[in-house]
N, C-alpha and C positions, 0 to 999 in steps of 0.2 A: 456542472453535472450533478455534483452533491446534494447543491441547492434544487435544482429539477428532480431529481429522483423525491427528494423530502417533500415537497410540495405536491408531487403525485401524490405519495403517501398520505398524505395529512397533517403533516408534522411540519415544526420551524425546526432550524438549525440555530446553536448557540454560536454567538462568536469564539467563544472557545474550544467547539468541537474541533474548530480547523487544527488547531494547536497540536490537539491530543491525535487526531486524525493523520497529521504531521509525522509525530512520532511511529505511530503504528508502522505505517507505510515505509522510514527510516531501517524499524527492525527488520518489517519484512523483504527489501531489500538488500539488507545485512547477511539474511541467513541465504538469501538467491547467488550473493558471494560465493559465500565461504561454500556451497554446493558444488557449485560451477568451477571454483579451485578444487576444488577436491575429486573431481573429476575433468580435473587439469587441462580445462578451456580455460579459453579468455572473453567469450559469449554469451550474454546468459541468456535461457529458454524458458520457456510458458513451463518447466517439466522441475525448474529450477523454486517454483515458487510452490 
């Protein structure tokens, strides 16, 4: 998907962006958690991100 989206665009993707790409998606993840505890599901929603 990355790679098609980039290519529409115009652009190459770095082997390294996956890495960094990685990460981001990691934190945002993270905080879809600590949301969705904190309003004491076990679920998480589109409302979470």
């Amino acid at each position: 998907m990355v790679g098609e989206k980039a290519k529409k665009a115009g652009v190459r993707v770095s082997a390294d962006f996956y890495d960094e790409m990685d990460k981001k998606v990691e934190w945002l993840l993270g905080e879809a958690v600590k949301r969705c505890k904190a309003n004491k599901r076990q679920t998480l929603y589109p409302a979470d991100l």
